[in-house]
N, CA, C and O of each residue as an XYZ file, in Angstrom:
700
protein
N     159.525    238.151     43.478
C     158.123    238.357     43.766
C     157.308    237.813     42.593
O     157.475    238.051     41.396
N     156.171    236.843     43.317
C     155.541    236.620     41.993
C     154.215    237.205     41.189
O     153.266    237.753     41.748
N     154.322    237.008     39.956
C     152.718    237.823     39.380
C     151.579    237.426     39.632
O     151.142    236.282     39.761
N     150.992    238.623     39.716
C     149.347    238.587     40.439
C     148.679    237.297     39.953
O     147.951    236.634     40.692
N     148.965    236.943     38.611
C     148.238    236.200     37.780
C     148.565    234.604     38.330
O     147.637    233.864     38.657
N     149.678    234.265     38.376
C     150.281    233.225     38.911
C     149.903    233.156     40.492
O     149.462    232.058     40.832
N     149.996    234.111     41.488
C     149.238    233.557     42.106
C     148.053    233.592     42.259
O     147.702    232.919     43.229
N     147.290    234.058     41.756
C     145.640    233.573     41.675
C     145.614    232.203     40.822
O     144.645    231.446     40.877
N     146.278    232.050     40.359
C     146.224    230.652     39.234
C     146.702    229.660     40.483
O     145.758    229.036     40.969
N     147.831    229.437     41.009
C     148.070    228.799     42.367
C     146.962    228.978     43.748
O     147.033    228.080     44.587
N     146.400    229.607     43.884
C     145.540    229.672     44.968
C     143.941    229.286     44.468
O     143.091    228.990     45.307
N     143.654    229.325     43.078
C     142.663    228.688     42.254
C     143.109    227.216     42.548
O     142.249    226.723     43.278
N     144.056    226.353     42.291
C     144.683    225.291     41.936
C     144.612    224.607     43.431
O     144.492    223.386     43.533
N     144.682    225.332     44.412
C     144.584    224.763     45.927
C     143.318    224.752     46.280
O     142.945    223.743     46.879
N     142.517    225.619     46.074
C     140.993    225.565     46.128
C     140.867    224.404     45.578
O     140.706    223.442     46.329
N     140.902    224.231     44.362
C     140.094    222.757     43.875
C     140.551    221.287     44.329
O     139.929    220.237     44.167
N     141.773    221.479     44.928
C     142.054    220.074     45.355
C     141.830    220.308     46.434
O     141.716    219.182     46.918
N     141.563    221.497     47.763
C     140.953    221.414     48.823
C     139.739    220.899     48.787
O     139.379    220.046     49.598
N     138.777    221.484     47.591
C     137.574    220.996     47.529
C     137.372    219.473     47.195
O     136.701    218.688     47.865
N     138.060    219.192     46.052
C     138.076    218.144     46.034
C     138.351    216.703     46.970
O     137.989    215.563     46.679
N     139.253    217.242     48.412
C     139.826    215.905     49.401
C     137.946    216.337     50.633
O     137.457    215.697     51.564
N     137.538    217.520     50.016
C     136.498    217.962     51.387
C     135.186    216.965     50.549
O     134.321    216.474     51.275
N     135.134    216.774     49.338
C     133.672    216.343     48.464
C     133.819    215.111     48.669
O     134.890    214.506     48.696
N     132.323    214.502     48.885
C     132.318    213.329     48.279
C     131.726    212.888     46.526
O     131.709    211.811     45.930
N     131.288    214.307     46.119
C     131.308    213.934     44.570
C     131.963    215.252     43.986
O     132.398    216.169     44.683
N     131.968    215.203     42.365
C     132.371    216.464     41.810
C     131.944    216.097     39.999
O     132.272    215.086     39.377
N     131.250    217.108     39.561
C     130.533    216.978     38.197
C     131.305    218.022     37.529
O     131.908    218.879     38.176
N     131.305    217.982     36.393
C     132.507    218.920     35.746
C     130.919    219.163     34.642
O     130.524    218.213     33.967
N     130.567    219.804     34.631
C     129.241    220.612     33.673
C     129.783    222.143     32.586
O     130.552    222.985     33.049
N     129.444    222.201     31.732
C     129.927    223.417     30.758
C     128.909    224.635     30.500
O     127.848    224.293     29.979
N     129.034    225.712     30.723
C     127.672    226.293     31.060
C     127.832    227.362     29.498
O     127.127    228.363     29.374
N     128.734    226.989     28.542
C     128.520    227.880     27.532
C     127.452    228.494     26.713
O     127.064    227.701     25.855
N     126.846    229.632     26.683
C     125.725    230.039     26.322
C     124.874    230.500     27.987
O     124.219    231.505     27.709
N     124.657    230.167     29.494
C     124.223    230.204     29.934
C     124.139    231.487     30.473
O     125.263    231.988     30.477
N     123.145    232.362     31.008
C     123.473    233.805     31.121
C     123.999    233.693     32.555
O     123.692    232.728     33.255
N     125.002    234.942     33.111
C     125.309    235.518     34.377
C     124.524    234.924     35.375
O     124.749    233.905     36.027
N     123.119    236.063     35.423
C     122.023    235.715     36.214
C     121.612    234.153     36.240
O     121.166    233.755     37.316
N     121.676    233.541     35.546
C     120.810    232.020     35.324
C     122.541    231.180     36.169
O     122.269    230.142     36.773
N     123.473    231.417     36.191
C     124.772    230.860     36.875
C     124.557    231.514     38.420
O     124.622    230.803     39.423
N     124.361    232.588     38.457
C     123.954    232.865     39.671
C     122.746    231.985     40.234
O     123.081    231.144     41.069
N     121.742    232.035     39.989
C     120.337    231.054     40.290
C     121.130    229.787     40.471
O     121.184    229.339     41.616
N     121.674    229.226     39.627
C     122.184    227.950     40.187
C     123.228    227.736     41.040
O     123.501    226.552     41.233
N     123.921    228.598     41.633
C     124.939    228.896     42.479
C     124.324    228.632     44.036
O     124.868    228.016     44.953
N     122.664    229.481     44.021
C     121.888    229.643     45.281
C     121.265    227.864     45.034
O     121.154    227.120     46.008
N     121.060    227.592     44.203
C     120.143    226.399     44.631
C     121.506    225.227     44.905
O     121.349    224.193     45.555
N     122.301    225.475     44.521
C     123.556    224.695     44.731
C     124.032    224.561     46.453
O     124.312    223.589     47.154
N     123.965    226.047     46.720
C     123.921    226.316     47.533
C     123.232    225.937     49.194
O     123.599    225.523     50.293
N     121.999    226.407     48.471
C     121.133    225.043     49.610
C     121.245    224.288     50.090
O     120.944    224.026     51.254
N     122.033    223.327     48.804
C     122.152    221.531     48.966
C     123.657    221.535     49.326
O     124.284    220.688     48.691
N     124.161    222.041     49.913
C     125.802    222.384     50.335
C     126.490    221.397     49.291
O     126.849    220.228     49.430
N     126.561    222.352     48.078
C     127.277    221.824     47.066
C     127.876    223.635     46.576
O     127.532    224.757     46.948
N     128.708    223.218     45.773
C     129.094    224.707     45.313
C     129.564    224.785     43.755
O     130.182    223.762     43.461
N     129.478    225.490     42.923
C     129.866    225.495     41.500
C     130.841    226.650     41.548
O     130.563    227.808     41.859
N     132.282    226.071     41.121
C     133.487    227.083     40.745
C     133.826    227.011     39.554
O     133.973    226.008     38.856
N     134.001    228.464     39.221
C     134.809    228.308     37.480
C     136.120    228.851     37.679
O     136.588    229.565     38.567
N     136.733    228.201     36.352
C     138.289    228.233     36.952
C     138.817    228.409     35.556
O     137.870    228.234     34.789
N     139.887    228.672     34.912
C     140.147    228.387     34.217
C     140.846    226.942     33.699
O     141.544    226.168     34.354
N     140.504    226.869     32.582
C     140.936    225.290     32.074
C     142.063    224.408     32.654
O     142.032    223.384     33.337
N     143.383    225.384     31.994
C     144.641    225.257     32.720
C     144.832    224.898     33.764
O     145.600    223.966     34.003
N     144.070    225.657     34.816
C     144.822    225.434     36.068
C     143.416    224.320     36.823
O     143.674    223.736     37.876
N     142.303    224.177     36.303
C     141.470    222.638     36.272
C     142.186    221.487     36.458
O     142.283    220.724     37.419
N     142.829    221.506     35.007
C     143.676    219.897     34.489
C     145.020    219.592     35.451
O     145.472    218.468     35.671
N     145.549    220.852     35.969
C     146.674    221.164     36.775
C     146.082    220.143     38.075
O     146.571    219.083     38.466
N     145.127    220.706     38.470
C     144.909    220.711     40.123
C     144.059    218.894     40.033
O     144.378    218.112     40.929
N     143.097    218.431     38.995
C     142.801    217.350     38.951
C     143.928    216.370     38.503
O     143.970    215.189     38.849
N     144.443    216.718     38.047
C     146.097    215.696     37.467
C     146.639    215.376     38.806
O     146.661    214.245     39.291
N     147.255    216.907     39.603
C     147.785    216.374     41.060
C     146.838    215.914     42.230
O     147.140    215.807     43.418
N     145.417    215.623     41.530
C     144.644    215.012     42.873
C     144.653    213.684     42.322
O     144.553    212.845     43.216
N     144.750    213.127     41.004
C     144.764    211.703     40.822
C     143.531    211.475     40.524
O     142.907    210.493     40.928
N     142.829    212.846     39.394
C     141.677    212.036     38.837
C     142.378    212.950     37.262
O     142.183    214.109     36.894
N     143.031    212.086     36.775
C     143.405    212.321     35.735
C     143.039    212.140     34.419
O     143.626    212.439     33.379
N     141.710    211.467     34.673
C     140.900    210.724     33.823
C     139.222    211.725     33.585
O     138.340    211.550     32.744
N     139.314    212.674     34.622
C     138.481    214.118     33.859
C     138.877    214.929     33.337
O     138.078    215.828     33.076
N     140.343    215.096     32.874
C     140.584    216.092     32.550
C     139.966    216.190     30.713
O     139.485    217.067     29.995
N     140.202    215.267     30.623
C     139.291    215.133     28.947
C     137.677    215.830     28.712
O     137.266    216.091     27.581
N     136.926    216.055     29.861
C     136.029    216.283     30.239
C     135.818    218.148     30.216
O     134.838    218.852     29.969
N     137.352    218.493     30.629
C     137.690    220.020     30.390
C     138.127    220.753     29.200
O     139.226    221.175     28.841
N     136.950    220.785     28.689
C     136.851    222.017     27.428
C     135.965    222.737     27.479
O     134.859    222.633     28.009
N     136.649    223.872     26.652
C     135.396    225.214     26.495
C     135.100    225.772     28.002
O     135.599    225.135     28.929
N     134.496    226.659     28.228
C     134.122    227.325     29.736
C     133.333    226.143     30.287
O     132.254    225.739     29.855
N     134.145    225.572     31.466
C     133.410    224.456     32.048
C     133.584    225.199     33.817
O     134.151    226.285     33.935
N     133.168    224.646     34.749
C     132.700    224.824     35.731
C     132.818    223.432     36.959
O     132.353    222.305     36.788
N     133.413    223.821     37.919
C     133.680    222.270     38.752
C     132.386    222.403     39.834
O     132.232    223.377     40.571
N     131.198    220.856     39.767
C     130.183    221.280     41.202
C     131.042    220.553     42.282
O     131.679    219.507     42.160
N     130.941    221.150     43.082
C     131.939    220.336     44.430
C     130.541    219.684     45.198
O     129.564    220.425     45.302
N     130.497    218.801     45.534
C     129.251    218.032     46.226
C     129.659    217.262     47.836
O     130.279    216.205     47.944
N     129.241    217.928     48.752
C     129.870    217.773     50.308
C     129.244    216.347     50.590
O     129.975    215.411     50.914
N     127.620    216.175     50.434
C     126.545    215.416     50.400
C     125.597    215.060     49.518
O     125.261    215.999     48.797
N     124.894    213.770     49.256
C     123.826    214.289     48.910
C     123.765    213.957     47.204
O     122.754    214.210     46.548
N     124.912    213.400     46.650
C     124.999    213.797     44.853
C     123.509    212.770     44.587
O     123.323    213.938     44.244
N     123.036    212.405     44.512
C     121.908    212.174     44.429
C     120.848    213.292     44.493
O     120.002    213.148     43.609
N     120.634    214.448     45.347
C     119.792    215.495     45.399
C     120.326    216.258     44.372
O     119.450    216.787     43.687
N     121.378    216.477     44.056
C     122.144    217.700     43.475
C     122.666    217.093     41.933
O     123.353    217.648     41.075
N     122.157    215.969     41.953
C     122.233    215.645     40.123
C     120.756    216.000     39.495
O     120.522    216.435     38.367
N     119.783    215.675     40.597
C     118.222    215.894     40.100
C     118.396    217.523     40.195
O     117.919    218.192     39.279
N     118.960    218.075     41.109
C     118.552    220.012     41.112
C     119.422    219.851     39.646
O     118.511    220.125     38.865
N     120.493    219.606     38.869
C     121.456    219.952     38.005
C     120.557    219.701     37.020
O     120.072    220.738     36.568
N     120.092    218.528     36.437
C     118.977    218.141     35.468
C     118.020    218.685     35.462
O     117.416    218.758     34.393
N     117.347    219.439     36.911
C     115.855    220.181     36.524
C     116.307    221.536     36.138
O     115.444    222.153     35.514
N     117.659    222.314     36.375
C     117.992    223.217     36.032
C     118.193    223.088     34.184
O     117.787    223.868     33.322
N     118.958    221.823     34.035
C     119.381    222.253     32.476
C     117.672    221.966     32.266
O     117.734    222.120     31.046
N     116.636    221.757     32.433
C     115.212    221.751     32.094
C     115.140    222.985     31.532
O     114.777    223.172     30.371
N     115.480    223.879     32.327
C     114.995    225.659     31.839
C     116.294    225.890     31.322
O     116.334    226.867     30.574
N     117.470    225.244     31.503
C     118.459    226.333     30.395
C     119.352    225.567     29.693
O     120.506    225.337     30.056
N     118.869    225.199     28.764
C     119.601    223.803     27.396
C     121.205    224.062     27.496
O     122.077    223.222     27.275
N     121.357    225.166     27.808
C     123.054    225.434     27.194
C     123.740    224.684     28.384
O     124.933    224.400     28.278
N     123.272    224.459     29.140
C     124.200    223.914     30.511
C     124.191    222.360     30.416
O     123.224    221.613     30.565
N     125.614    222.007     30.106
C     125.455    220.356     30.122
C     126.768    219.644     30.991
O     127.835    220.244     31.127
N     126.529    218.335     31.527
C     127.220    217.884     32.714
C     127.848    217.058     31.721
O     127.215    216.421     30.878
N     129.665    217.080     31.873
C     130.620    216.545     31.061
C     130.646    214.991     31.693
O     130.790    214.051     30.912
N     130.526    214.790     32.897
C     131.129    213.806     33.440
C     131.416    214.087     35.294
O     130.996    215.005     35.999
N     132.053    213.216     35.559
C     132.391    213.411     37.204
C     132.825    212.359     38.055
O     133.039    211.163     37.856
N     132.886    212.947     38.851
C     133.742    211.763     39.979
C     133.037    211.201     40.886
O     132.303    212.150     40.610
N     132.408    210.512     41.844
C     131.896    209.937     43.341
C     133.251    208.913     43.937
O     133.958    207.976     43.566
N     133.106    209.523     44.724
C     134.051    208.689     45.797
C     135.066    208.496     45.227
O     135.675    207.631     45.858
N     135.796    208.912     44.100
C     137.041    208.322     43.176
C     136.723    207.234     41.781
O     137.359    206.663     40.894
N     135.232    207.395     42.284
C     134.546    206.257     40.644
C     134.304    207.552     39.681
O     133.847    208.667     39.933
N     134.896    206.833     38.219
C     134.716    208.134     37.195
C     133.419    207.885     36.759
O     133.111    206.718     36.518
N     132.372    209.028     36.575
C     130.727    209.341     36.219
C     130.716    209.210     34.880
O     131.599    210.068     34.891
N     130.590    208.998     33.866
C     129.906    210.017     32.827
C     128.778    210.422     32.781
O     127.997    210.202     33.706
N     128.341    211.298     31.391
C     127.013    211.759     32.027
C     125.792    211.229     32.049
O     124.772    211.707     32.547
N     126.014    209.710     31.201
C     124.310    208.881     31.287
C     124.505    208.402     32.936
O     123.491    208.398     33.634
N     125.670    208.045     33.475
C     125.665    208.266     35.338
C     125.449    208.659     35.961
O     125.169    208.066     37.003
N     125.390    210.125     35.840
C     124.592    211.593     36.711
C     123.471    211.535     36.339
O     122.499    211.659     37.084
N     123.417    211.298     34.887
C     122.168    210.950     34.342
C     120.773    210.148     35.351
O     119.920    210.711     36.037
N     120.918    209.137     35.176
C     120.466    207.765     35.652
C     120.495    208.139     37.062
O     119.365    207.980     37.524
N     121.525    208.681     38.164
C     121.715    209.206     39.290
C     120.580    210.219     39.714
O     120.114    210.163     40.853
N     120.173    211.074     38.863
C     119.027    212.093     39.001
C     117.698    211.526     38.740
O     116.640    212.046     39.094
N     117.824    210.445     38.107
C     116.352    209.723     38.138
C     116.073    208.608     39.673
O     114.940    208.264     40.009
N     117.092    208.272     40.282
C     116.643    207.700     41.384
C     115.799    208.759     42.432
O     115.713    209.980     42.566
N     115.215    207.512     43.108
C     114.120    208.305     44.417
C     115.232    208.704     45.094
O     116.429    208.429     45.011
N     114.283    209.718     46.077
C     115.002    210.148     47.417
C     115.780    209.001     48.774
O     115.632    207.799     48.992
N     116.347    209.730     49.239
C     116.783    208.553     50.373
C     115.591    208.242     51.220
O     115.311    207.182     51.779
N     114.819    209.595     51.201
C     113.260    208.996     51.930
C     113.019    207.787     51.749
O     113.072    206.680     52.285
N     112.700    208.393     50.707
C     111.862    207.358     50.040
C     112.427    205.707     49.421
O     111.771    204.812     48.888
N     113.576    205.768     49.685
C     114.317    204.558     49.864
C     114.015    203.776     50.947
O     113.782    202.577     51.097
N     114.065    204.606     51.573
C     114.173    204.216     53.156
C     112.690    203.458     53.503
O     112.536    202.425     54.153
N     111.559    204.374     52.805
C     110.480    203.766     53.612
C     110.253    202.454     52.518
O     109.843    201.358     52.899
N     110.639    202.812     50.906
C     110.987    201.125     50.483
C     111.398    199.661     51.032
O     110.887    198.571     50.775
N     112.659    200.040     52.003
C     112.987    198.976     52.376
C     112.148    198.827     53.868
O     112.014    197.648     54.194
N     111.670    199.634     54.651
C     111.108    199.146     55.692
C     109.719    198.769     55.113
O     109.448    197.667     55.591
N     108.796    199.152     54.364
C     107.706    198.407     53.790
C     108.292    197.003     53.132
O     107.583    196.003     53.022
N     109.209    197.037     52.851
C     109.854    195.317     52.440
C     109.979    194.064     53.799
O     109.627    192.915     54.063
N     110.799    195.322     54.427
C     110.665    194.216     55.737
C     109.583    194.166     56.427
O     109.308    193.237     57.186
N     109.038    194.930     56.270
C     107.671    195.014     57.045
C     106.571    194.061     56.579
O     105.778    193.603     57.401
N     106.511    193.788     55.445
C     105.783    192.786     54.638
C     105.525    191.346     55.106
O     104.491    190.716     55.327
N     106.617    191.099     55.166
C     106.258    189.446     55.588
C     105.784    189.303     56.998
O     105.399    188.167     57.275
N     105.720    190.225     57.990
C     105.486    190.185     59.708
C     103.742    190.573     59.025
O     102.922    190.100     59.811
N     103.179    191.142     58.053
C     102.305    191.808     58.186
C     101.567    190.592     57.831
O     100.722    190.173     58.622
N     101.791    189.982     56.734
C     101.621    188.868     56.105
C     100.937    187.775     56.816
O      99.989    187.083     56.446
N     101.906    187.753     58.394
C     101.762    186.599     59.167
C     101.026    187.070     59.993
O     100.311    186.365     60.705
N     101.073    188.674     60.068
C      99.480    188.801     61.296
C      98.372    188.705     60.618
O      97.400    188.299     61.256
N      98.195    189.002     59.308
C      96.980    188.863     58.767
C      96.284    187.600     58.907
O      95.132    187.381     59.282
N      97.445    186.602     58.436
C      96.779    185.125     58.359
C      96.363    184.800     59.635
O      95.291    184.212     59.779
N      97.593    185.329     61.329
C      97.139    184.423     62.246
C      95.582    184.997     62.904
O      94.882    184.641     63.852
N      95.503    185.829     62.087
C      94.151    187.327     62.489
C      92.969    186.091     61.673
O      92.126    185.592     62.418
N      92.976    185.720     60.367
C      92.220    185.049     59.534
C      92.010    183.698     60.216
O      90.950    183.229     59.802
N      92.462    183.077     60.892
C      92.595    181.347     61.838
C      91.834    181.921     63.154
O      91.054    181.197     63.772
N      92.062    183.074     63.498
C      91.636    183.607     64.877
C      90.315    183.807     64.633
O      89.557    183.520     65.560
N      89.778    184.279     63.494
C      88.423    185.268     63.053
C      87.410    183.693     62.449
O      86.182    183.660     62.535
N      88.189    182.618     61.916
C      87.503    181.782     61.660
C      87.058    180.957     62.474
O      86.001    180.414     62.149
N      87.765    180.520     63.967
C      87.754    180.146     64.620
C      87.064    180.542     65.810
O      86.744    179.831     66.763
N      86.863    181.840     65.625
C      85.302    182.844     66.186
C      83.893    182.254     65.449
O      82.923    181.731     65.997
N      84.025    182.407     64.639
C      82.952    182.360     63.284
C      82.599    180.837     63.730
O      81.418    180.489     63.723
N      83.770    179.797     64.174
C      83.333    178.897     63.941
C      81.842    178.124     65.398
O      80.767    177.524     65.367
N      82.828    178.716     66.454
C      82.187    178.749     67.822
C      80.682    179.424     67.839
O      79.560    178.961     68.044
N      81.169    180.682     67.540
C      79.380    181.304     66.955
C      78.081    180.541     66.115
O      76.862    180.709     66.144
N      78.978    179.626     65.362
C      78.255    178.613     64.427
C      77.357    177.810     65.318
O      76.158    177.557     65.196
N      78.277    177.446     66.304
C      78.325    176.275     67.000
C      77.319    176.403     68.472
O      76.690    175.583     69.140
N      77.535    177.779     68.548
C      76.381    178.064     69.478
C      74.860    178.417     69.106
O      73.859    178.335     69.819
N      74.998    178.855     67.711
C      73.952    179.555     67.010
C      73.147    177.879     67.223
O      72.221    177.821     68.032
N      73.549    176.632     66.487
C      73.039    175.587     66.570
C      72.759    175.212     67.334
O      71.631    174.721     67.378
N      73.575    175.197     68.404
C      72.837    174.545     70.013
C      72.061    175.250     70.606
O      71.550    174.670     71.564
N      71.652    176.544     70.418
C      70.394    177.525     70.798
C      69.016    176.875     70.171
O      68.007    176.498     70.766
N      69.368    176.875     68.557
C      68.039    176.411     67.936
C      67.580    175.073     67.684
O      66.475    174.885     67.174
């Protein structure tokens, strides 16, 4: 029969590589110094954005990322660190992570994974400063939209002069 401890350390260790084959990102952040309550608050806003923050112990971290084949965060695991599992979305949920360490300095993002590409943190970094997908979105349709607009204006400007010009033309043959 085995000890309690061992298996919670094994059923910790399956959690994270479950989470990990279910994410499409994962940020490894260290919340040392951060209070209870203030880990809770970010748990709910995590939450929202169907992302989730687990703490685990170290050990069985490096264990469970070694046998998923990102063996290259485990350097990333020191001191009380914390795994964000990210379903969707790491773009929304690097800007909630950055406006959070705004109000609480002690919380800092080690590094991370997308899709199997290794992050560091000027990556999450730089990641939390992009726009929304909105707002991507209406970027590129105002792009394409541009040049059609372009060409109604002008054939609107040949049409309007070509009014202007007839009006001319009658104005003279009246007087």
């Amino acid at each position: 029969m085995k000890k309690l401890g061992l298996v919670f350390k094994e059923a910790s260790k399956n959690r994270i590589k479950n989470s990990l084959k279910e994410s499409e990102a994962v940020f490894i952040v260290r919340y040392s110094g951060v209070a209870s309550p203030d880990l809770s608050s970010l748990r709910q806003i995590l939450k929202g954005a169907k992302a989730s923050l687990f703490v685990v112990k170290n050990s069985v971290a490096r264990r469970a990322l070694k046998d998923s084949g990102l063996e290259v965060l485990v350097k990333n695991i020191e001191g009380p660190c914390g795994m964000v599992f990210i379903k969707n979305e790491p773009v929304a949920i690097s800007r909630s992570l950055f406006d959070f360490i705004k109000e609480h300095e002690q919380l800092r993002v080690e590094g991370g994974s997308l899709k199997n590409k290794v992050l560091e943190k000027t990556d999450i970094e730089a990641m939390s400063k992009l726009p929304s997908k909105e707002i991507l979105r209406a970027q590129v349709v105002m792009t394409l939209n541009s040049p059609i607009s372009g060409l109604v204006i002008t054939l609107n400007q040949v049409l309007a002069k070509f009014v202007y010009c007839i009006d001319q033309i009658k104005q003279k043959k009246s007087s």
